[in-house]
C-alpha positions as CSV (number, residue, x, y, z in Angstrom):
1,X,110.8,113.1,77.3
2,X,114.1,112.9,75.4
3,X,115.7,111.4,78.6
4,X,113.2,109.0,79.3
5,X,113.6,107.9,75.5
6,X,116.8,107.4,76.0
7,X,116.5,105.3,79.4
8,X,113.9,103.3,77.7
9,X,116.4,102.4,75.0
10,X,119.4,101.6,77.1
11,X,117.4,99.3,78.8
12,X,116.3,97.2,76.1
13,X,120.1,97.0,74.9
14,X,121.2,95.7,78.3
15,X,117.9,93.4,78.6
16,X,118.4,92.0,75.0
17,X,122.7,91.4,75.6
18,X,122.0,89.6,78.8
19,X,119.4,87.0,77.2
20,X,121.9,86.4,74.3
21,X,124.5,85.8,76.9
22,X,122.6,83.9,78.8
23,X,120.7,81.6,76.6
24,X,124.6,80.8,75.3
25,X,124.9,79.8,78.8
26,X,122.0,78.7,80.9
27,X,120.6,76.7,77.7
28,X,117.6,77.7,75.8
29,X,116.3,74.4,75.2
30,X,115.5,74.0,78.5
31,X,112.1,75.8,79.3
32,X,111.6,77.2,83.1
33,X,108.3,77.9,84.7
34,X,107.3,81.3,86.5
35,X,107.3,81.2,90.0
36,X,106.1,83.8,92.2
37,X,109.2,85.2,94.5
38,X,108.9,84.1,98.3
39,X,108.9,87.4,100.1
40,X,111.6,88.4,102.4
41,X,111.8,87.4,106.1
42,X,108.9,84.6,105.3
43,X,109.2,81.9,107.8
44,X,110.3,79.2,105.0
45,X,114.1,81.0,104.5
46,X,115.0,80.4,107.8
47,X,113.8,77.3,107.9
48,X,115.4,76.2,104.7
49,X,118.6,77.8,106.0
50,X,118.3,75.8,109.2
51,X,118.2,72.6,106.8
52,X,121.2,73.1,104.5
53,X,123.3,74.0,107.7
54,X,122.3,70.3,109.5
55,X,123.2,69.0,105.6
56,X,119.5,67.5,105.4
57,X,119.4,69.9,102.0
58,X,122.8,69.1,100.7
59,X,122.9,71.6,97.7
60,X,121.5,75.6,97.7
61,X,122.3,78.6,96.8
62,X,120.6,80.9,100.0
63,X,122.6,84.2,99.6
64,X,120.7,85.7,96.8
65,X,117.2,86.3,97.8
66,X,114.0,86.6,97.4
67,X,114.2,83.5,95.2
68,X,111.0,81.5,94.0
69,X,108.7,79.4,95.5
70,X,109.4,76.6,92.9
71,X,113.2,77.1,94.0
72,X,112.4,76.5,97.5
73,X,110.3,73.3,96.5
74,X,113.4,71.9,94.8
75,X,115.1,72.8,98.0
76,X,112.7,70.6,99.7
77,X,112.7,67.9,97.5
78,X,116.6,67.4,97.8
79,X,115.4,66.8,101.6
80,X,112.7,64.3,100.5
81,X,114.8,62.3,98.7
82,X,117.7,61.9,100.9
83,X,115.4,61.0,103.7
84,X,113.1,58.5,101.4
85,X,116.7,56.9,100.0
86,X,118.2,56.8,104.0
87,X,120.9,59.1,103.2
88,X,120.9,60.7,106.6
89,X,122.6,59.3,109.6
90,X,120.6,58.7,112.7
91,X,122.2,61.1,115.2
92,X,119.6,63.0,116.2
93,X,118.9,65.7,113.6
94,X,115.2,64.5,112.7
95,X,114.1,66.2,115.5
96,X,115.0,69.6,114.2
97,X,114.1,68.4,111.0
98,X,111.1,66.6,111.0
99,X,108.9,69.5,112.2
100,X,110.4,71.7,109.8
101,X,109.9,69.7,106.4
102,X,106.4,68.7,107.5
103,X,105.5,72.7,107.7
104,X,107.2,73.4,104.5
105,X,105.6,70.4,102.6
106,X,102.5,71.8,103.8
107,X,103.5,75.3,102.4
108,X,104.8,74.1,98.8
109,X,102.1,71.7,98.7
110,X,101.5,72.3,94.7
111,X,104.7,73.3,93.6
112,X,106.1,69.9,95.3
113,X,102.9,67.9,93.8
114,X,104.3,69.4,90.2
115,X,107.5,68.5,90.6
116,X,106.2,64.9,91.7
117,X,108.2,65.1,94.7
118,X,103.9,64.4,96.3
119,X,101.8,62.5,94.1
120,X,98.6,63.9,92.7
121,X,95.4,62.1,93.9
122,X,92.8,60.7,91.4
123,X,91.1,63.4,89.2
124,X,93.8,66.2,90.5
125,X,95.1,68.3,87.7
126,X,97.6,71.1,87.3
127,X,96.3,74.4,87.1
128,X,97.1,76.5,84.5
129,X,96.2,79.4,86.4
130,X,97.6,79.8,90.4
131,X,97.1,82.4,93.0
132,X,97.4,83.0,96.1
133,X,97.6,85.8,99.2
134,X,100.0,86.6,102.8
135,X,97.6,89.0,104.7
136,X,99.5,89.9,107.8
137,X,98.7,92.7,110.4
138,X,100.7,93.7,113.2
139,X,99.5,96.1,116.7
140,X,102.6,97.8,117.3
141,X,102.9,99.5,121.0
142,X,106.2,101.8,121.0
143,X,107.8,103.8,124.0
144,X,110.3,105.9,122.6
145,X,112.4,108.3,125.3
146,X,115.3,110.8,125.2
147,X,113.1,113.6,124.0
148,X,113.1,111.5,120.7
149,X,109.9,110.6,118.6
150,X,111.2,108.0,115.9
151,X,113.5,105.5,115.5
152,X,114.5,103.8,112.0
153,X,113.3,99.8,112.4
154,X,116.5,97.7,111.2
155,X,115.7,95.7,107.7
156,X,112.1,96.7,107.4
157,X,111.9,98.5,104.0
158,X,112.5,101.8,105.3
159,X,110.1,101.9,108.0
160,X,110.4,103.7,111.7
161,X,109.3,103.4,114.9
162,X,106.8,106.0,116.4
163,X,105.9,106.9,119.8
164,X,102.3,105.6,120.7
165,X,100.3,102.7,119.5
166,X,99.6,101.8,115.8
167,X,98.4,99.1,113.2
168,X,100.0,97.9,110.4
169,X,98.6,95.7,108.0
170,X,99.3,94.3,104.3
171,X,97.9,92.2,101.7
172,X,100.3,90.6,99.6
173,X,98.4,88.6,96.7
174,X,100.3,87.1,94.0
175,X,99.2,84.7,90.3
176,X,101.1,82.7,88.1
177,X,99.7,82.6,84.5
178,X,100.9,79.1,82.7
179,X,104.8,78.6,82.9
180,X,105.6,82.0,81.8
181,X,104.2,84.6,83.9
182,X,104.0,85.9,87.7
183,X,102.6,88.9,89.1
184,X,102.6,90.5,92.5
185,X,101.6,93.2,94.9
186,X,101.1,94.6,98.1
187,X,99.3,97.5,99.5
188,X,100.1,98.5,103.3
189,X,98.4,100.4,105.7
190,X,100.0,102.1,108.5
191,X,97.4,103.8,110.7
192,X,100.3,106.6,112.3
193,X,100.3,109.6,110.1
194,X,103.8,110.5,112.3
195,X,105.8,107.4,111.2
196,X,104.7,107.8,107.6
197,X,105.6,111.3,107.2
198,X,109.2,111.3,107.5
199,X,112.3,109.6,106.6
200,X,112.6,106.9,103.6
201,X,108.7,106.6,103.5
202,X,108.6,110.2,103.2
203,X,104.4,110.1,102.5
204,X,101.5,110.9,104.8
205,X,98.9,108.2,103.0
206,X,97.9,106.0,105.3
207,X,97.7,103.0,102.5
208,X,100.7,102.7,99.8
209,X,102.0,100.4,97.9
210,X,104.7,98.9,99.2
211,X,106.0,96.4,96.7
212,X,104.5,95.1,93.4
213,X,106.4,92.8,90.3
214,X,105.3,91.6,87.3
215,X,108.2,88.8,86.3
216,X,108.5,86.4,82.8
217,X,110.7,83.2,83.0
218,X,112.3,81.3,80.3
219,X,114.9,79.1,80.0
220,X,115.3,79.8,83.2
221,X,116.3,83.5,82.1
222,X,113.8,85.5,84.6
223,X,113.2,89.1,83.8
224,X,110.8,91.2,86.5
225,X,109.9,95.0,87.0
226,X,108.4,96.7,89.9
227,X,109.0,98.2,93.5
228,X,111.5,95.4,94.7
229,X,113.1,94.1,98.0
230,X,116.4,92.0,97.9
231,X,119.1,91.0,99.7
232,X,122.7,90.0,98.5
233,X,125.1,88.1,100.6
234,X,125.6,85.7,103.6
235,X,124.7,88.0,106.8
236,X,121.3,87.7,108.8
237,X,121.1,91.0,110.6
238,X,123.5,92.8,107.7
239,X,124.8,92.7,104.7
240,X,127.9,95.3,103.2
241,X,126.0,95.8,99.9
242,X,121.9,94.9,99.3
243,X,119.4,94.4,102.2
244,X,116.1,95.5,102.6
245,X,116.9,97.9,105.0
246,X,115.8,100.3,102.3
247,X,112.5,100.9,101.2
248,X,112.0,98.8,98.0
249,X,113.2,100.7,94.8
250,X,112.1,101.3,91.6
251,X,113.9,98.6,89.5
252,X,114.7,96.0,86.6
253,X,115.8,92.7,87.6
254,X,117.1,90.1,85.1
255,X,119.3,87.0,85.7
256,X,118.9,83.1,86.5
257,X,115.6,82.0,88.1
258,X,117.7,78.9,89.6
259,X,120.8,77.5,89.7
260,X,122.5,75.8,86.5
261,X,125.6,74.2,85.3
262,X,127.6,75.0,82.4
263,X,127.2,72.8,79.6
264,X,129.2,69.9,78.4
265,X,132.5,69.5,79.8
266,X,132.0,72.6,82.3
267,X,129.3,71.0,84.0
268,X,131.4,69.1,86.5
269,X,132.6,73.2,87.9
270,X,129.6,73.0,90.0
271,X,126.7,74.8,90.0
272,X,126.0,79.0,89.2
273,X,123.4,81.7,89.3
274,X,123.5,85.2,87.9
275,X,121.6,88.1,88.8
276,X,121.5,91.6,88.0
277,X,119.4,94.9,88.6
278,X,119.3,98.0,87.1
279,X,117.5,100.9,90.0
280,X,116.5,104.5,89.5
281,X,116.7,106.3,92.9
282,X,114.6,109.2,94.3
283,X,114.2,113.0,93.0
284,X,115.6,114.5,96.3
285,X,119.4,113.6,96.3
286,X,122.4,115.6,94.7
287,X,121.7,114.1,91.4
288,X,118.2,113.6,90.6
289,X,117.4,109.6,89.9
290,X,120.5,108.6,89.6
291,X,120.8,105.1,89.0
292,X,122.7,101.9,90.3
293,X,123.7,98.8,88.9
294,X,124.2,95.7,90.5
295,X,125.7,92.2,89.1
296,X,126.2,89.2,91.6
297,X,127.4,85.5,90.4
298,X,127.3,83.1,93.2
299,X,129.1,80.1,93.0
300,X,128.5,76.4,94.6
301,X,131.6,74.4,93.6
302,X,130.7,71.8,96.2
303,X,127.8,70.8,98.4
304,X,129.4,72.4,101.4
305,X,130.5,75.7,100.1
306,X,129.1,78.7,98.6
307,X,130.8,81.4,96.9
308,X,129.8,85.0,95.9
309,X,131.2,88.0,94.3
310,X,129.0,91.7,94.1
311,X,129.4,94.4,92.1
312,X,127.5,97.9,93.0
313,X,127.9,100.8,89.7
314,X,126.1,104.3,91.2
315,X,125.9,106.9,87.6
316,X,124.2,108.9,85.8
317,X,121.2,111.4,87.5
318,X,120.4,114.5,86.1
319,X,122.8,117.0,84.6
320,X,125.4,114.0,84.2
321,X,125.9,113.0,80.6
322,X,126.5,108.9,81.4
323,X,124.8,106.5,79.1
324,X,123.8,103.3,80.1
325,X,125.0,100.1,80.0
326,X,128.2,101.6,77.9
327,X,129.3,103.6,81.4
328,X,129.1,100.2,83.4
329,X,130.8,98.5,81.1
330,X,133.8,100.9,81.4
331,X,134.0,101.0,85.0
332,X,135.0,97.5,84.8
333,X,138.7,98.6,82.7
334,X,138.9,102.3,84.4
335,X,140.7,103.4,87.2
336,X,138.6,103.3,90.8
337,X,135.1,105.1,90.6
338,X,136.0,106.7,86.8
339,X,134.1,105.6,83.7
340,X,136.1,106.8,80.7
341,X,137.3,109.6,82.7
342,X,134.1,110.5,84.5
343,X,133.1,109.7,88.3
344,X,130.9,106.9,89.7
345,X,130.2,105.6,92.6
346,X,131.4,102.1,93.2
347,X,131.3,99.5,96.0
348,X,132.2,95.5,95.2
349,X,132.4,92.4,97.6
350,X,133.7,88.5,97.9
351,X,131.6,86.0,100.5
352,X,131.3,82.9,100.8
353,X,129.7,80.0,103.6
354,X,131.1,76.9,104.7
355,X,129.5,73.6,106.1
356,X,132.0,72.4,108.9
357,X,130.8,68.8,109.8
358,X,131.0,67.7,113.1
359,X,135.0,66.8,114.5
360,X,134.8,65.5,118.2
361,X,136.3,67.9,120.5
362,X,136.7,70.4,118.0
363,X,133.4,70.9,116.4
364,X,131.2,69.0,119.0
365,X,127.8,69.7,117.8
366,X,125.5,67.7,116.6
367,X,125.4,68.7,112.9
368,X,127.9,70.5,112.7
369,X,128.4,74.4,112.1
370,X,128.3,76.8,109.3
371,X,130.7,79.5,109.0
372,X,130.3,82.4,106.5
373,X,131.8,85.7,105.5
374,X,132.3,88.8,103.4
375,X,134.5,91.2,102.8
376,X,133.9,94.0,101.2
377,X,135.5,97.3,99.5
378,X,134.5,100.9,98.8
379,X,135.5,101.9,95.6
380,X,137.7,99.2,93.1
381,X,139.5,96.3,94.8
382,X,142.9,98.3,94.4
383,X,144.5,96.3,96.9
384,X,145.4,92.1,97.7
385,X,144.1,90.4,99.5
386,X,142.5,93.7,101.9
387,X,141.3,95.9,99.8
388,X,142.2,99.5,101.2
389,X,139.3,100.4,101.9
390,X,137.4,97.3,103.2
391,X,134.6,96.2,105.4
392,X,134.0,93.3,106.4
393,X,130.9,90.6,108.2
394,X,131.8,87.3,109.9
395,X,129.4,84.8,111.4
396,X,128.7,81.5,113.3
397,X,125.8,79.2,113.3
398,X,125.4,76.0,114.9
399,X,121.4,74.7,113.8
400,X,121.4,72.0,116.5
401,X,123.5,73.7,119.8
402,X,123.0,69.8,121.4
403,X,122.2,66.4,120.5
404,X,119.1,65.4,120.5
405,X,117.4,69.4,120.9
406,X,115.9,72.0,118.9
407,X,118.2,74.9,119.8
408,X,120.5,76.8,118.0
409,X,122.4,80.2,118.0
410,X,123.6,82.4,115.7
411,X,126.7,85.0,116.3
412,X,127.4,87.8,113.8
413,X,129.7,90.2,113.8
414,X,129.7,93.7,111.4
415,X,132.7,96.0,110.8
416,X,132.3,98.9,108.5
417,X,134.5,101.2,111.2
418,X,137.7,98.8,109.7
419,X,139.2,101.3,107.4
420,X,139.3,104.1,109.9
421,X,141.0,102.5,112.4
422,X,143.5,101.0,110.1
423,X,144.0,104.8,108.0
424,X,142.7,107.5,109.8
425,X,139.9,108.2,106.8
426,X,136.5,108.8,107.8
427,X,133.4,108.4,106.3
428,X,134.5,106.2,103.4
429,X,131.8,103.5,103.1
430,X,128.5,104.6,101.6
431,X,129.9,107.7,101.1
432,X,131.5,109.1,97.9
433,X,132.9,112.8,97.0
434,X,130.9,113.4,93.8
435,X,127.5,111.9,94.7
436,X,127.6,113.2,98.3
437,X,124.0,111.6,98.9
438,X,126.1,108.5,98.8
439,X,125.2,104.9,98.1
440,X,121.6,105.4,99.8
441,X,117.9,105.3,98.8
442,X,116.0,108.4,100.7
443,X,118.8,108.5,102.9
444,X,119.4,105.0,104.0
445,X,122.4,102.8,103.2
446,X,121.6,100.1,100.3
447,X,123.7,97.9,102.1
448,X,124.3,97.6,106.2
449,X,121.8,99.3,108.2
450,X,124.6,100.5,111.1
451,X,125.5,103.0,108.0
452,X,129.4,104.1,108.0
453,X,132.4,103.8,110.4
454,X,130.2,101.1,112.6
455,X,130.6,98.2,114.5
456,X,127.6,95.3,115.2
457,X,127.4,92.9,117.3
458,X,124.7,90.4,117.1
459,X,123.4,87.3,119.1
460,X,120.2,85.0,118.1
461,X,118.7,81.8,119.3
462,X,115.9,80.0,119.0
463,X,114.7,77.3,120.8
464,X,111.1,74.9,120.1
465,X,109.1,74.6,123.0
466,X,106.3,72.5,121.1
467,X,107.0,71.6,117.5
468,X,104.3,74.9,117.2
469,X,105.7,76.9,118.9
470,X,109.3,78.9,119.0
471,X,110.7,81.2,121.3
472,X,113.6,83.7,119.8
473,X,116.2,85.7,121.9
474,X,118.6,88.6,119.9
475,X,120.9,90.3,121.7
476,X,122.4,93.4,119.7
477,X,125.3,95.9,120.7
478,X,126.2,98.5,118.3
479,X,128.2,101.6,117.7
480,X,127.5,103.9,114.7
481,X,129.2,107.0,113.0
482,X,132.5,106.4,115.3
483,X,134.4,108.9,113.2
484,X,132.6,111.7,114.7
485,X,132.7,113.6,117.4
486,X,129.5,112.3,118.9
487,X,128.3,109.1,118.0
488,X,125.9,106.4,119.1
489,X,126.0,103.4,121.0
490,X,123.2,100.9,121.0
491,X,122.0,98.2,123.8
492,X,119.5,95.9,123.1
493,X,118.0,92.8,123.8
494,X,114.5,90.9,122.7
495,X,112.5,88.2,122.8
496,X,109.6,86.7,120.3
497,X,107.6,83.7,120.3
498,X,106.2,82.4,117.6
499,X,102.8,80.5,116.9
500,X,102.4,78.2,113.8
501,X,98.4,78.0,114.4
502,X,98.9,75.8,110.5
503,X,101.5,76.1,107.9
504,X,99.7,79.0,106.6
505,X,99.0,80.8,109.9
506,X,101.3,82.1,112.6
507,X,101.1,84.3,115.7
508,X,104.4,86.0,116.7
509,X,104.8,88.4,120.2
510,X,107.6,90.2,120.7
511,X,109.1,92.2,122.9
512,X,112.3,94.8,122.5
513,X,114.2,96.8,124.8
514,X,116.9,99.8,123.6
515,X,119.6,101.3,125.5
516,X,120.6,104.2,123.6
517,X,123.3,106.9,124.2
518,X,123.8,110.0,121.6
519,X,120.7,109.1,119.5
520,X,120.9,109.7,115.9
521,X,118.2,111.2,113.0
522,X,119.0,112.2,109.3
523,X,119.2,115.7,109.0
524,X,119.8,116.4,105.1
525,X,120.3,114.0,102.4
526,X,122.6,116.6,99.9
527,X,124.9,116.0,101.5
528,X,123.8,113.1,103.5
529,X,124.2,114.5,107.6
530,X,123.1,112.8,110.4
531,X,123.4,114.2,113.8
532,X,123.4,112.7,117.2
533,X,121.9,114.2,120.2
534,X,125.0,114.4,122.6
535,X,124.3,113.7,126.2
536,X,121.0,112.7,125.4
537,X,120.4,108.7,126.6
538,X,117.2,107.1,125.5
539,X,115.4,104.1,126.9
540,X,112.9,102.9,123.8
541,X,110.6,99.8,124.9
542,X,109.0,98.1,121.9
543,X,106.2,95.7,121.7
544,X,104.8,94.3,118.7
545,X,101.9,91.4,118.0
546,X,101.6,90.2,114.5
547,X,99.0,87.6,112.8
548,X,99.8,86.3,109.4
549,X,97.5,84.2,107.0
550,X,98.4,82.9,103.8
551,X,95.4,81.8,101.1
């Protein structure tokens, strides 16, 4: 009881600080409105992606999500306007585009008639009550060989696959009271008592709750509580630091709702956003619900750049006298993972994404590319500019591979393995020496999903065969755990098509073979093992239908 006093308390001082700083900042005066959070992997992120990368949305911040419904509407008002004032050059990109805003005007229909980007008609009025619901349920068939019965499903909250057939459905209903309030949650049901029973799910209830929020906005100061999924950073299929690879946490999550500028002579920097979390991690690791920390300010100096700096604190648990937020605060002055003389787990990282117009002959596409980046470091940055003990993610993505065509492709490349090579030392990233359950949530990474000492390699495009409809190829090659003696080596390749029935109902088929050599499972979280079958090859097949409705 004492300790959960105390937890109680430390959270009010770091909730209370951060509004004080960032009322000084963001600007009281100016009153936000709660918006419910768009949910991870929705269609609308990659479509607004797709937009700022063909420079139709000429200003976002996309590396901090989930972000808000009335954020995205914003997004898609900067689109709106630039086609309604003929800002846009006629080369082609409204074929991409076109289809795209027409389904997302569809999908932000109110939040777009409140911001007056769509007029109201006669007798329409603004509710002061708002709801709404995803229902989406999925017939999974699974093939999983090499003697092997699982196998973890990349950036999917924790979840694995399992050999035979199953269903998994969820309901994810949401309401926005007024301006000032939005709540959220959603029960799943996974009818294979063999995937739920193991591994970061670790239950054997066929229904759970996966995720639920309740969030208060003002001033654009957003404060929310719940079982939360995020993701930090530029990468699609991985990030070094926060994906939702995990299964959602337990957590506190304060910072800007949307972007803002600094007042009065500042406001010409550009734009900012700041967000933070505070999570309490599971029973069964070396130090009982330890906790983590997490601050990210992302910076848009410019309309084609985006830049982001992260900040991971792992302290406390039980038996570990570390108060909160004074030990974070001295990891910031200390020496690399010490705290006024006692151990923590630290990880931190720089990124950033760049909109490269089109240049004849050296940037021949249509609208141009994006490049983005991030480099990242285990423990403080002790060393310019490559830290000693970096990772690192690079990628490519052209939105419009032709002129005049719907295809695009996406090239991504993940490096965790970069710090052996260059030293010789092994297992440095997620790992740490004092809290040997490292930087994981029930035994999976927080950040990258190919784990430590890794390499990925990943290929997407997509291509519209009908403004409905969208077919999606990946290709994926991957090494894991390349400091041991026996380590894994992925194959695969998949394709998915995709349905838009109406904006607000989609059918998606998919298809996914794996090629995999020296399988790996986790084998004990304290300290974190995982051990690879050597000799063992596995040929897993994968086919999943999914039907998603939103009220």
């Amino acid at each position: 009881m004492r300790n959960r006093t105390a937890h109680r308390r430390v959270t009010a001082v770091w909730i209370s600080t951060w509004l004080l700083v960032a009322g000084l900042f963001v600007g009281l005066p100016s009153l936000g409105a709660a918006s419910m959070n768009l949910p991870l992997h929705h269609w609308a992120y990659e479509a607004i992606d797709r937009l700022v990368a063909m420079e139709i949305i000429d200003r976002a911040m996309i590396s901090v999500k989930p972000y808000s419904r009335k954020e995205a509407a914003k997004y898609i008002t900067r689109a709106v306007e630039r086609i309604r004032s003929g800002d846009l050059p006629v080369d082609g990109r409204a074929r991409v585009a076109e289809p795209l805003l027409t389904r997302l005007m569809q999908e932000f229909h109110a939040e777009l008639t409140d911001l007056g980007t769509i007029a109201r008609q006669d007798g329409e009025q603004a509710a002061a009550i708002r709801y709404g619901a995803i229902v989406k349920t999925e017939m999974d068939a699974f093939s999983v060989g090499g003697g092997q019965t699982v196998r973890f499903r990349e950036n999917r909250g924790g979840e694995y696959y399992a050999h035979g057939i199953q269903n998994q459905t969820d309901v994810r209903g949401w309401l926005e009271v007024g301006d000032w309030l939005a709540v959220q949650a959603q029960p799943k049901f996974i009818s294979n008592h063999h995937a739920l029973g193991i591994g970061p799910t670790n239950h054997s209830d066929n229904v759970y709750m996966r995720e639920y929020s309740i969030k208060a906005t003002y001033a654009n100061v957003a404060l929310e509580a719940g079982r939360i999924s995020q993701w930090w950073g530029q990468g699609y299929h991985g990030s070094l630091l926060v994906t939702d690879h995990v299964l959602p946490m337990q957590m506190i999550r304060l910072g800007s709702d949307e972007s803002f500028r600094l007042p009065g002579m500042f406001s010409s920097l550009g734009e900012w956003k700041v967000n933070t979390f505070l999570a309490r991690l599971e029973q069964n690791r070396d130090f009982a619900h330890a906790n983590v920390f997490g601050l990210r300010v992302s910076y848009l100096p410019t309309d084609w750049l985006e830049l982001g700096g992260t900040r991971l604190t792992q302290f406390g648990g039980q038996g570990r006298d570390q108060s909160f937020p004074g030990t974070v605060i001295d990891t910031f002055f200390s020496s690399p993972n010490q705290s006024g003389g006692k151990n923590v787990n630290e990880q931190s990282m720089l990124d950033f994404r760049a909109r490269v117009p089109r240049v004849p002959y050296l940037v021949p596409f249509a609208s141009g590319m994006q490049l983005y980046g991030e480099l990242g470091s285990e423990d403080k940055w002790s060393q310019v500019p490559i830290p000693s003990r970096a990772a690192f993610l690079t990628g490519v993505y052209i939105p419009q591979l032709f002129t005049n065509d719907t295809q695009d492709l996406r090239i991504e490349y993940g490096d965790t393995d970069y710090t052996r090579r260059k030293t010789g030392l092994k297992g440095v990233w997620y790992n740490n020496s004092t809290y040997v359950s490292g930087m994981r949530y029930r035994g999976f990474p927080l950040g990258d999903n190919i784990g430590t000492d890794a390499v990925d390699f990943f290929v997407r495009t997509t291509r519209f065969l009908t403004k409905e409809i969208q077919l999606g190829t990946n290709l994926n090659l991957q090494e894991r755990a390349k400091g041991q003696p026996v380590h894994e080596r992925k194959r695969e390749f998949g394709p998915d098509l995709t349905w838009w029935l109406s904006a607000r109902a989609q059918v998606q088929v998919g298809y996914t073979y794996q090629y995999l050599k020296n399988p790996g499972q986790i084998t004990a979280l304290t300290p974190y093992i995982e051990t690879f079958a050597s000799g063992v090859t596995a040929q897993n097949h994968f086919l999943w239908t999914s039907l998603m409705i939103e009220f």
